[in-house]
N, CA and C of each residue as an Amber inpcrd file, in Angstrom:
protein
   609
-107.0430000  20.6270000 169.3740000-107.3580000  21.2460000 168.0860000
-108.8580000  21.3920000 167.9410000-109.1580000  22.7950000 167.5740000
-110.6430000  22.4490000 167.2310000-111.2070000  22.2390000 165.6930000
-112.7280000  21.3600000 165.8710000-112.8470000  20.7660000 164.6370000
-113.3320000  21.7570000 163.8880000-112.6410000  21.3580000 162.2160000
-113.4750000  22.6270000 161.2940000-114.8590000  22.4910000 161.1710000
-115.5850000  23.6740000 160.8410000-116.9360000  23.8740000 160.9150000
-117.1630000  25.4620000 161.2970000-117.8370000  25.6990000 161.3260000
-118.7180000  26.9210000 161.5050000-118.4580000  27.6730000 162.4680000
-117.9730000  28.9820000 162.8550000-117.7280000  29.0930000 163.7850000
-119.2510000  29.3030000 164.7680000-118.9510000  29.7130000 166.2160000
-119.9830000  29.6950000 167.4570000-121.1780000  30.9490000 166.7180000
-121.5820000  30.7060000 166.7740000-123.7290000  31.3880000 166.3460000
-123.3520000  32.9070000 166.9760000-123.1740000  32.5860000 168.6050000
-122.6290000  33.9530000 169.1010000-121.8420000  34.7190000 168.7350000
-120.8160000  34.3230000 168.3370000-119.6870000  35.3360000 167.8940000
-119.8470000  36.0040000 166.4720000-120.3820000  35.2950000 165.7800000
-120.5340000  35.7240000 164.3630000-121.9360000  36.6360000 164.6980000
-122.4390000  37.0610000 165.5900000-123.9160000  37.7730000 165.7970000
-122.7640000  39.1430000 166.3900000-122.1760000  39.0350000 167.0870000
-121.0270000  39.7630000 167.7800000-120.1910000  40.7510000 166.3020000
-119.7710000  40.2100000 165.4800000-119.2570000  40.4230000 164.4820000
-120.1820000  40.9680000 163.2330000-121.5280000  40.7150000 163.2980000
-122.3780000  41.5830000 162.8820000-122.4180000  42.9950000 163.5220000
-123.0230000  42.6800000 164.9680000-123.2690000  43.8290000 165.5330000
-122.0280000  44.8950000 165.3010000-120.7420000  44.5360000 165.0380000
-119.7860000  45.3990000 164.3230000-119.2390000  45.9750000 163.6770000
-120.1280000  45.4690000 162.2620000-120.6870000  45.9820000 160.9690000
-121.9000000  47.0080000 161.1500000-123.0010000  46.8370000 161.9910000
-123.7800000  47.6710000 162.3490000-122.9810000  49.0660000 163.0790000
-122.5320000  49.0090000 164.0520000-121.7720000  49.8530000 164.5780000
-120.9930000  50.4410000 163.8260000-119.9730000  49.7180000 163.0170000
-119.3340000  50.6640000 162.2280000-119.5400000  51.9910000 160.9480000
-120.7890000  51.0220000 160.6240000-121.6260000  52.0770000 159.8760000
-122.4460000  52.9730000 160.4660000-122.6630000  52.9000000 161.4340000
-123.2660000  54.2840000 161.9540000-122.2040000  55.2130000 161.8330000
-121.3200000  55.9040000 161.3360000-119.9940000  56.4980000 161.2190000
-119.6080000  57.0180000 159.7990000-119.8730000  58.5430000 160.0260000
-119.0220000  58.6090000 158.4870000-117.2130000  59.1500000 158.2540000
-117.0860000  59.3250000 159.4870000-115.5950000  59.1180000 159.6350000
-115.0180000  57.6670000 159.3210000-113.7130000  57.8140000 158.2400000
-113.2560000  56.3290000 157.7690000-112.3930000  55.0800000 159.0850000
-112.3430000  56.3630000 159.9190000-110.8980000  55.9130000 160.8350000
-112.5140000  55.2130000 162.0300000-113.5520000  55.9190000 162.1500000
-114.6700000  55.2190000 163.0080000-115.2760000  54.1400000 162.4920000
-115.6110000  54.1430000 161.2130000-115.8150000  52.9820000 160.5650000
-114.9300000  51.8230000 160.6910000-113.9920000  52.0780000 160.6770000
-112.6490000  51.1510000 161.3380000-112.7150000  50.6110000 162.7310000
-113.3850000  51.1080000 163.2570000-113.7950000  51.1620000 164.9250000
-113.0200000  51.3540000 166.0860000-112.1360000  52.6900000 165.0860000
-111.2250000  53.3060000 165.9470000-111.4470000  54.9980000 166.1380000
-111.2450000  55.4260000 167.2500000-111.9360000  56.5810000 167.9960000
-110.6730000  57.6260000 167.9490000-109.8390000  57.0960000 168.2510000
-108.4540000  57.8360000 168.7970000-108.0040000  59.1500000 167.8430000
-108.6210000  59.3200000 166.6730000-108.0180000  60.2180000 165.8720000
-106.9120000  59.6020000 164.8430000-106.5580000  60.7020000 163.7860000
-105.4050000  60.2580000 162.9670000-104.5260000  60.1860000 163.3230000
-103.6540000  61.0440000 164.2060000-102.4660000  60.9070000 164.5460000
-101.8690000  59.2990000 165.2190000-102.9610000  59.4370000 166.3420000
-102.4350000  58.1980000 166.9670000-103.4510000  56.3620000 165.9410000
-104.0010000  56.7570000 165.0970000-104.0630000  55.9010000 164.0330000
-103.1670000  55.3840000 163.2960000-102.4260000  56.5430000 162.8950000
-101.0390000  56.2130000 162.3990000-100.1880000  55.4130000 163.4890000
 -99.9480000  55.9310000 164.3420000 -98.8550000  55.8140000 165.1580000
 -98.7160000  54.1700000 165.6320000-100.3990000  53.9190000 165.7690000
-100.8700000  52.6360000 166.4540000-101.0810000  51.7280000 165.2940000
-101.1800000  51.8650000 164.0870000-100.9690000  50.6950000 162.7120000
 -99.7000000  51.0310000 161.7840000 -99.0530000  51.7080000 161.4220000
 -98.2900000  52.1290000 160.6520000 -97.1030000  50.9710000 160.4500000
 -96.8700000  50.5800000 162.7610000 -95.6820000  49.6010000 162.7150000
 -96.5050000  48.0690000 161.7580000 -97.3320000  47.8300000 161.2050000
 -97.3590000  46.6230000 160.8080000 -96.6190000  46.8250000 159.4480000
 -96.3280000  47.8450000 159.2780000 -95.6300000  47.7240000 157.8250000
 -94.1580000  47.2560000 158.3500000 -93.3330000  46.9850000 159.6680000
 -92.2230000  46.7330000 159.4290000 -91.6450000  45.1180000 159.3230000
 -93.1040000  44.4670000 159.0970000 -92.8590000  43.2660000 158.7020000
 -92.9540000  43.1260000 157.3300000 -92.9640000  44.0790000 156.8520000
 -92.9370000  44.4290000 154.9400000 -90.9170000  44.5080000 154.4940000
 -90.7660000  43.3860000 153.8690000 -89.6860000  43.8700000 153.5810000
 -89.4880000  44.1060000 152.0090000 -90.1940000  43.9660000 151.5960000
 -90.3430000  44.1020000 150.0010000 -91.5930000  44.6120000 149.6910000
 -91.6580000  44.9620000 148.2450000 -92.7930000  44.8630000 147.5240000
 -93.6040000  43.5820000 147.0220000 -94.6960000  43.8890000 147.6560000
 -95.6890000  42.8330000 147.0490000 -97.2650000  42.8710000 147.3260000
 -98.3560000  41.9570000 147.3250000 -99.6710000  41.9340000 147.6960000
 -99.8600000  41.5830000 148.9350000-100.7320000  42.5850000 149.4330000
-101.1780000  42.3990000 150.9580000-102.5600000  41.8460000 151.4300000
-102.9220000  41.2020000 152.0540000-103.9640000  40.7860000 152.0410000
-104.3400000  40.9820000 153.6530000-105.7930000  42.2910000 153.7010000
-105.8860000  41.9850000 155.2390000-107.1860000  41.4000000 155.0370000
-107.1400000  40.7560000 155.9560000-108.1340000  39.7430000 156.2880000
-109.3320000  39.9970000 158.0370000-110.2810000  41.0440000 157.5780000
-111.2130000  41.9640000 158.4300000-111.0010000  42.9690000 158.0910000
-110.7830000  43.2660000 156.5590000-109.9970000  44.9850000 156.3720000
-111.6840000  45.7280000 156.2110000-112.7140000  45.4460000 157.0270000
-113.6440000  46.5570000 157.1660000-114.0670000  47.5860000 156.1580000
-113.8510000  48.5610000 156.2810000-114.1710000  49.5480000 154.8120000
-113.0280000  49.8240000 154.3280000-111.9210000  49.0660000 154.4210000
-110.7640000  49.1830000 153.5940000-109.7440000  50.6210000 153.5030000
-110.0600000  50.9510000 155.0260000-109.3460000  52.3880000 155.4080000
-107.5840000  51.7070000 155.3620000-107.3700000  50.8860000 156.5740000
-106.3300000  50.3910000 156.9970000-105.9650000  50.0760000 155.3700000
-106.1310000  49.6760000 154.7950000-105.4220000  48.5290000 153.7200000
-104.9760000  49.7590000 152.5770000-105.7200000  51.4210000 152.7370000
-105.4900000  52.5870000 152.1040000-104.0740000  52.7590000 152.4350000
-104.2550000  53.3820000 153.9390000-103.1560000  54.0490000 154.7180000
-102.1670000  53.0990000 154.6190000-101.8990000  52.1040000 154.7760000
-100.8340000  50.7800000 154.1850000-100.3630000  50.7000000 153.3900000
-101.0810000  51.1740000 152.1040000-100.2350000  51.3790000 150.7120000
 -99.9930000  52.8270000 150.6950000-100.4080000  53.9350000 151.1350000
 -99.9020000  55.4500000 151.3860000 -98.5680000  55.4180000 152.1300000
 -98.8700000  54.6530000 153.4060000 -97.4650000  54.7050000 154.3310000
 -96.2950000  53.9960000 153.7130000 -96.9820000  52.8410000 152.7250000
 -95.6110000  51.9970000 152.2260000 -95.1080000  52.6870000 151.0130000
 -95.6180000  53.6570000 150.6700000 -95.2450000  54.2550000 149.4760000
 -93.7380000  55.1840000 149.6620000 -94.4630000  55.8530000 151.0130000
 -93.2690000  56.6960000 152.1590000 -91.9970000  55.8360000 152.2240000
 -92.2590000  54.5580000 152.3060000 -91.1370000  53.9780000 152.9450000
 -90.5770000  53.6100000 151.3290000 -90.6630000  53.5860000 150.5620000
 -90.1070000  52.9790000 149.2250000 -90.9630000  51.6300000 148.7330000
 -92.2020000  51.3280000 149.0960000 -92.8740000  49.9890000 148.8320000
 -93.8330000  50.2910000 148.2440000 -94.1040000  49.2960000 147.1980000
 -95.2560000  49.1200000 146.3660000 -96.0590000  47.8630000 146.9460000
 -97.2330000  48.4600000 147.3780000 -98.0960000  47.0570000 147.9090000
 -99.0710000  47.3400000 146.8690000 -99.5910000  45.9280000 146.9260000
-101.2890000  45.5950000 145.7630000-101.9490000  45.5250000 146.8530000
-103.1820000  45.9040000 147.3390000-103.9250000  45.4700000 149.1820000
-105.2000000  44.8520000 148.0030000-105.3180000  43.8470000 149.0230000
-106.2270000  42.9840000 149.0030000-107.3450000  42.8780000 150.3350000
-108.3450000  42.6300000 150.2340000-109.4430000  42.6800000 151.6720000
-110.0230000  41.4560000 151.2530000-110.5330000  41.0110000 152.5830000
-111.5120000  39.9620000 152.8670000-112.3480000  40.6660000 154.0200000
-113.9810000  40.6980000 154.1710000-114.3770000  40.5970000 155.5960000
-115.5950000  40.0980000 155.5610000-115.8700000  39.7870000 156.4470000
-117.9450000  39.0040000 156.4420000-118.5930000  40.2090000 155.8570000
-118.5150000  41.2300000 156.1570000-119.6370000  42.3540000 156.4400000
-119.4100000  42.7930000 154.8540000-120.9290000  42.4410000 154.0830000
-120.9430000  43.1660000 152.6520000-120.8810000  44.2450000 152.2010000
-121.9120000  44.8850000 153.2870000-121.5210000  46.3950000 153.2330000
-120.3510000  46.7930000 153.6660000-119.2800000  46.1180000 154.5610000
-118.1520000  46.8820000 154.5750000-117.3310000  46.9650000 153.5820000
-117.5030000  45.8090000 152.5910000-116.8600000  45.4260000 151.5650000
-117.1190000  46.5500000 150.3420000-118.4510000  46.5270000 150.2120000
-118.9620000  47.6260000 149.2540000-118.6430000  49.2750000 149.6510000
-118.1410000  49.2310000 150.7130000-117.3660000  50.6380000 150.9230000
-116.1410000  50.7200000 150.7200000-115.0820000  49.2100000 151.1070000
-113.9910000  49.0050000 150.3480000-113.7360000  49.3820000 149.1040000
-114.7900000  48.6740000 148.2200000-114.6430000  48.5700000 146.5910000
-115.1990000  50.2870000 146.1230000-115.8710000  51.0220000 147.1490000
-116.0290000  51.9190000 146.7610000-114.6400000  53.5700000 146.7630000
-113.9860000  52.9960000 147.8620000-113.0100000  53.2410000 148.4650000
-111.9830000  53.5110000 147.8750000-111.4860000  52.3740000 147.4470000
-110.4130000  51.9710000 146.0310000-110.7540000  51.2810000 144.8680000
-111.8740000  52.0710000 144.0160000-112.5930000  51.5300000 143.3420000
-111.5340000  51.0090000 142.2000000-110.3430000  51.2870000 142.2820000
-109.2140000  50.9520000 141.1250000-108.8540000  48.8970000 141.3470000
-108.8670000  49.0130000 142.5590000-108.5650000  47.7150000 143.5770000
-110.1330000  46.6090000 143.5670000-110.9820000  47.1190000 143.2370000
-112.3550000  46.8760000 143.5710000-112.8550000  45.2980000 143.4700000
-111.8310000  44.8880000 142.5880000-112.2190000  43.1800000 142.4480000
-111.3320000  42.5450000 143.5720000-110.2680000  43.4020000 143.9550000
-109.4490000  42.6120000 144.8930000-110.1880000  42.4490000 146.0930000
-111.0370000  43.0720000 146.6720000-112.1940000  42.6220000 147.7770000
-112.8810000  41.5450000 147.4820000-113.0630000  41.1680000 148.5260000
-114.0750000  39.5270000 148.7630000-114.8160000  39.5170000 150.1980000
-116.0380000  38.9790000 149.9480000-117.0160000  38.9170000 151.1290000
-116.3100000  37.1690000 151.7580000-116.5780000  37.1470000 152.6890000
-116.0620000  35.6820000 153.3450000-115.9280000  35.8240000 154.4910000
-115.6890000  34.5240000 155.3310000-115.6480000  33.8840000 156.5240000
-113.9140000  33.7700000 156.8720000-113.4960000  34.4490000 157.5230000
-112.1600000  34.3760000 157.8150000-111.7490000  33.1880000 157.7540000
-112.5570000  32.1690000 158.8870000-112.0330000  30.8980000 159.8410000
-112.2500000  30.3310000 158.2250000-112.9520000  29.7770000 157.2910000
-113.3010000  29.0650000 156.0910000-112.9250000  29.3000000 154.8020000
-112.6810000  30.6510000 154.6880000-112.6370000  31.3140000 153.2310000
-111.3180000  30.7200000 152.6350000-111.6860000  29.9570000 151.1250000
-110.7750000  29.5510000 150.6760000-110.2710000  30.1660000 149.4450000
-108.8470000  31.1790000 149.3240000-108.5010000  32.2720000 148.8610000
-108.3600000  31.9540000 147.4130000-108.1150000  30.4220000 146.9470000
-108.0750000  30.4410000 145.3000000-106.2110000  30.8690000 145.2820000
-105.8170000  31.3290000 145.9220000-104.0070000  32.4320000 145.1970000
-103.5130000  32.4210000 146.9670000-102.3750000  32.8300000 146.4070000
-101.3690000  32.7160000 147.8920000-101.4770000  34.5030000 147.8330000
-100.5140000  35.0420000 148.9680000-100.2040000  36.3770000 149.0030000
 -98.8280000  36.7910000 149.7420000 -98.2960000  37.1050000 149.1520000
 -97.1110000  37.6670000 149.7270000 -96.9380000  38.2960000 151.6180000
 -98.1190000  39.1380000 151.9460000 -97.8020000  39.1340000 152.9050000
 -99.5570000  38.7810000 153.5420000-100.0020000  38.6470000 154.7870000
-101.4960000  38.3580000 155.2160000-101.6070000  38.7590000 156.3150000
-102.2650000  40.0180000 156.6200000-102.4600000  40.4530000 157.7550000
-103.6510000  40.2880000 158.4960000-103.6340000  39.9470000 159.8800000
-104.6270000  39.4600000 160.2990000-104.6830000  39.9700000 162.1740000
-106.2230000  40.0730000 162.2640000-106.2270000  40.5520000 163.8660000
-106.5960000  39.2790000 164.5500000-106.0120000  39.0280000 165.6910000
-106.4430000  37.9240000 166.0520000-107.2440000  37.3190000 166.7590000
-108.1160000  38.6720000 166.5820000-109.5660000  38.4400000 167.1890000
-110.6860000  38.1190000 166.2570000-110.1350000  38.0250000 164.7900000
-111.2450000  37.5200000 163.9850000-111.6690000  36.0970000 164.0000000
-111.4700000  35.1820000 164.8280000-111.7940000  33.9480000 165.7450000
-111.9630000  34.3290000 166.7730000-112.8330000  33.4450000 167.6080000
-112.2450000  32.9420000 168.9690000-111.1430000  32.7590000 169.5900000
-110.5760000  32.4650000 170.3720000-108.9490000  32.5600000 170.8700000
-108.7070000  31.2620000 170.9980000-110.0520000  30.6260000 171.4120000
-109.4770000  29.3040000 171.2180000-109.7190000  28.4800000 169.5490000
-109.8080000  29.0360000 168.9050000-109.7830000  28.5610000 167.4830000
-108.7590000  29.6050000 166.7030000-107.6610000  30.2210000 167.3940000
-106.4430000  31.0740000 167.3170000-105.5580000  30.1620000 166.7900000
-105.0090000  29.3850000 167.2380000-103.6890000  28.5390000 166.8810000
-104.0840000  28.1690000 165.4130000-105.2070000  27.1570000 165.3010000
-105.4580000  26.6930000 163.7520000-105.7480000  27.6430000 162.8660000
-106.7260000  29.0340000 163.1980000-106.5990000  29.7560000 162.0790000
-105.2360000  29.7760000 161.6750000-104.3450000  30.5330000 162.6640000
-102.9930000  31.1090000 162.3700000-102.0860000  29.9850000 161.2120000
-102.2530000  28.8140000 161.6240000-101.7530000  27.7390000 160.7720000
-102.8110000  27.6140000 159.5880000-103.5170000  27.7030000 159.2410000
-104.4520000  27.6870000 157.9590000-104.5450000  29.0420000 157.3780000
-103.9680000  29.8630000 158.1210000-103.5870000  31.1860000 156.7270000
-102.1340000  30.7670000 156.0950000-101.3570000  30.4490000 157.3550000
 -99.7910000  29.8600000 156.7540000-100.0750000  28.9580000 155.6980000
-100.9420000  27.6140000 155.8560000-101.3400000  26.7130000 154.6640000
-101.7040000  27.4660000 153.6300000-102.7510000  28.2620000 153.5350000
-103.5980000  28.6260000 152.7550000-103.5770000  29.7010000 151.8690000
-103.0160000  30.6380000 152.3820000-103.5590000  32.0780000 151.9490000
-101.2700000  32.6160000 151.8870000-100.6430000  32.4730000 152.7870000
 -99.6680000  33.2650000 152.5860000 -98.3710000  32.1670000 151.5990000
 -97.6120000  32.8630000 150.4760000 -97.3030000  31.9680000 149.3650000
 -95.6560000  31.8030000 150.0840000 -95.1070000  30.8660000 149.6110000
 -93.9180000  30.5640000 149.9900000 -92.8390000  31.7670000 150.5580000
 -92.0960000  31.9440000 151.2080000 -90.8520000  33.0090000 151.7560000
 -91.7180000  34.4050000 151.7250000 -93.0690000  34.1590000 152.3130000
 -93.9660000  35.4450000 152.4400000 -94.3030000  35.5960000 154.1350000
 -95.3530000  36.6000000 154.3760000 -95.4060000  36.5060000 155.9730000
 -96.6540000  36.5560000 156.2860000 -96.7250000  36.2570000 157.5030000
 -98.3600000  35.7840000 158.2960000 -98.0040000  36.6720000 159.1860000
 -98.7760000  38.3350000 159.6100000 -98.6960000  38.9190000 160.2060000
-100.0790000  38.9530000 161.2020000 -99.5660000  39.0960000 162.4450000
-100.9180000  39.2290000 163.1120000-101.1070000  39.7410000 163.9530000
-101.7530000  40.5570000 164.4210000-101.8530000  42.0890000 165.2490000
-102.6610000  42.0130000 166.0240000-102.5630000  42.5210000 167.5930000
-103.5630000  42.9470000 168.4480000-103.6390000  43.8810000 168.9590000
-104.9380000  44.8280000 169.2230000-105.3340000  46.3320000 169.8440000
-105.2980000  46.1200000 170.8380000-104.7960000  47.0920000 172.0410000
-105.4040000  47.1660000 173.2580000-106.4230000  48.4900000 173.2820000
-106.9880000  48.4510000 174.3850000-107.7770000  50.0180000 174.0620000
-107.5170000  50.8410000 175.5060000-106.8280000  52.3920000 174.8570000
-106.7540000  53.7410000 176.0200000-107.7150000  53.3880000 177.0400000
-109.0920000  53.5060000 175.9240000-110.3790000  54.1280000 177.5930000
-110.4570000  53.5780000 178.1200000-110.2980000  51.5720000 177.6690000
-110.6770000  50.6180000 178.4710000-109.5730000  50.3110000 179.3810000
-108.3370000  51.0700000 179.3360000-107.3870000  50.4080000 180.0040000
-106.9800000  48.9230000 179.5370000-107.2080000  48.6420000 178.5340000
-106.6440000  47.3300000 178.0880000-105.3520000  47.1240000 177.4020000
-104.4010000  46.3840000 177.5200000-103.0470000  46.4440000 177.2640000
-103.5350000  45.0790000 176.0040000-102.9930000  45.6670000 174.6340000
-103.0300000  44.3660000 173.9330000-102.5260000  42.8850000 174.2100000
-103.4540000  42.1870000 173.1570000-103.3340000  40.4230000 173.4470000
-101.9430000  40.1160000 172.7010000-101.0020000  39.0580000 173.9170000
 -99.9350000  38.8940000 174.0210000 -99.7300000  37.9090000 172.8360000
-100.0740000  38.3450000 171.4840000 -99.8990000  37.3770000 170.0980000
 -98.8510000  37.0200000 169.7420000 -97.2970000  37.5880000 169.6460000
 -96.1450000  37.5270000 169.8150000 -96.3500000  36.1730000 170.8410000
 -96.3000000  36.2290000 171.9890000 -96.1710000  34.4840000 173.1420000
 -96.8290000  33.5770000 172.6450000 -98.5490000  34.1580000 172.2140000
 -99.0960000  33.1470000 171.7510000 -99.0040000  32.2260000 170.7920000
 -98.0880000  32.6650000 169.5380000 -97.8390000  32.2700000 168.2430000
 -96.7520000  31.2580000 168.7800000 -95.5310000  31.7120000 169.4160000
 -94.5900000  30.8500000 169.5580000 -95.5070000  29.6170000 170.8420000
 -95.8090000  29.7910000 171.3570000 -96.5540000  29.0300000 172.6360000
 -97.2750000  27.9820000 171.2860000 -97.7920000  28.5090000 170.5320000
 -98.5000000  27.4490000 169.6730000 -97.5800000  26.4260000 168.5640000
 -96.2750000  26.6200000 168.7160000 -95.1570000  26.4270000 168.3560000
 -95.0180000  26.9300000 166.4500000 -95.1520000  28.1990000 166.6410000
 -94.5840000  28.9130000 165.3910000 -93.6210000  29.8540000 165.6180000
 -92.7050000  29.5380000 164.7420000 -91.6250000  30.2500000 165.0450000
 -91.5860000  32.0100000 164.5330000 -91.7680000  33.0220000 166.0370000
 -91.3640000  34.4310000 165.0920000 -90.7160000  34.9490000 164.7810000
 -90.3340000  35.5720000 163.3850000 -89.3560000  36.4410000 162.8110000
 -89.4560000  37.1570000 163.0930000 -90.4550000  38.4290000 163.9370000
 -90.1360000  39.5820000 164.6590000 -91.3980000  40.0020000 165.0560000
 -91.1580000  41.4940000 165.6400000 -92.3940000  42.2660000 166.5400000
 -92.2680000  43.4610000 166.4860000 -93.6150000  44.1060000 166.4820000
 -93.5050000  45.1670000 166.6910000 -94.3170000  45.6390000 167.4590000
 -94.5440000  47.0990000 167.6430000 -95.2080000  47.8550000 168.8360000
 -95.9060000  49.4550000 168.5960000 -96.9840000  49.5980000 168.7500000
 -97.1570000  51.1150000 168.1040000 -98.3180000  51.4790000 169.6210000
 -98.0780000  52.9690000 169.2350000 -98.4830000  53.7560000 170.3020000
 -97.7470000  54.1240000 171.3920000 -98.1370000  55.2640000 172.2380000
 -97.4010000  55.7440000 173.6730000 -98.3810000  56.3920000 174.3310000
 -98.6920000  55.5700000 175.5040000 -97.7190000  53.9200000 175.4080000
 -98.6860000  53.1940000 174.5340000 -97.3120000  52.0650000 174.5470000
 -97.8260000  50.8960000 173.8720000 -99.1900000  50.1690000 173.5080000
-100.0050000  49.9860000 172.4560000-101.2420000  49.7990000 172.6760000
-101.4230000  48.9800000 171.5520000-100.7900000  48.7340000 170.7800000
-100.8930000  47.5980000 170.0300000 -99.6750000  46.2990000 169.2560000
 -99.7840000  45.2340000 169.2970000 -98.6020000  44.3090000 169.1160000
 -98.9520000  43.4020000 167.9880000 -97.8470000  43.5250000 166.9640000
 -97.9830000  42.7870000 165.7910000 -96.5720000  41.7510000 165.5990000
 -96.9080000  40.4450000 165.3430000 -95.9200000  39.5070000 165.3940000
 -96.1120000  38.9720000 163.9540000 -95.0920000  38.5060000 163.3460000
 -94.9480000  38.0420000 162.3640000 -93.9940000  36.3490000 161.8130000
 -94.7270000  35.5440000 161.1640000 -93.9120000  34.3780000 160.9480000
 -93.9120000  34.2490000 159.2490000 -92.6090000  34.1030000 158.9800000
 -92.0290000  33.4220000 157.9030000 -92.9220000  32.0560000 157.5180000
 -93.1880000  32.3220000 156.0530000 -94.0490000  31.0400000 155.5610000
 -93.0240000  29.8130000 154.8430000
């Protein structure tokens, strides 16, 4: 287990430089720090809604300029769902493009530390990439959003990108979750091919 505290100096300089990057961009889907276009934007996030089985508040947690957490309540609308989206991310300015974004939603944003941030309220569902840690400080986040942040018979969703150009096949989060012994209620898969994997556990 690793001990709480701060995460590594490096990575959080890493996670700046990604806030920098993203704002060089006035496309919402680049600001996101995704290249691929809309179509396959959709195609490659859309499946995290099928761990939505109801209506309720969503909370992503790295929601950046608060594109994803848009298209989430647009797409769930399609499907018959009413979501409230909620954001968390380090980056202020990404936040202040959030709140500018969905200025209706605008208090539901919060600046914070993924690995630390202590949410005050539970949330129905909590979506999360699982690269906003280290991998080896993966298992305990994943269990301290379950503690923390997602409210009783709600879900801890958590998603990984692979990337086209790089040839990278997403991180195997689905094995990893159960490997860390949490039990998953399901999976999903978006893109063709396949390029991103979202697993989900019952709180």
């Amino acid at each position: 287990m690793v001990a709480r505290g701060a995460l590594p100096a490096e990575f959080l300089r890493h996670i700046e430089a990604l806030e920098e990057s993203f704002l060089q961009a006035e496309d919402p889907i680049r600001q996101s720090g995704f290249g691929g276009g809309p179509d396959r934007w959709r195609a490659e996030r859309e499946p995290i809604l099928d761990a939505v089985e109801g209506d309720g508040d969503l909370l992503d947690v790295g929601c950046a300029n608060g594109y994803l957490l848009e298209c989430l309540v647009g797409w769930g609308r399609q499907r018959g769902l009413t979501l409230m989206p909620f954001g968390l991310d380090l980056g202020a300015r990404l936040i202040g493009l959030a709140r500018r974004r969905l200025p209706e939603y605008a208090s539901n944003f919060f600046v914070g530390n993924a690995w630390d941030w202590e949410p005050g309220r539970r949330f129905r569902y909590v979506y999360s990439l699982y690269d906003c840690v280290p991998v080896e400080y993966l298992r305990e986040y994943a269990r301290r959003l379950l503690d923390v942040a997602v409210e009783p018979g709600g879900r801890l969703i958590m998603g990984a990108y692979g990337s086209r150009s790089r040839c990278e096949e997403p991180f195997g989060i689905a094995e990893f979750l159960r490997s860390s012994g949490l039990e998953v209620a399901g999976t999903s898969h978006g893109g063709d091919p396949s390029l991103t994997e979202f697993a989900w556990v019952s709180a």
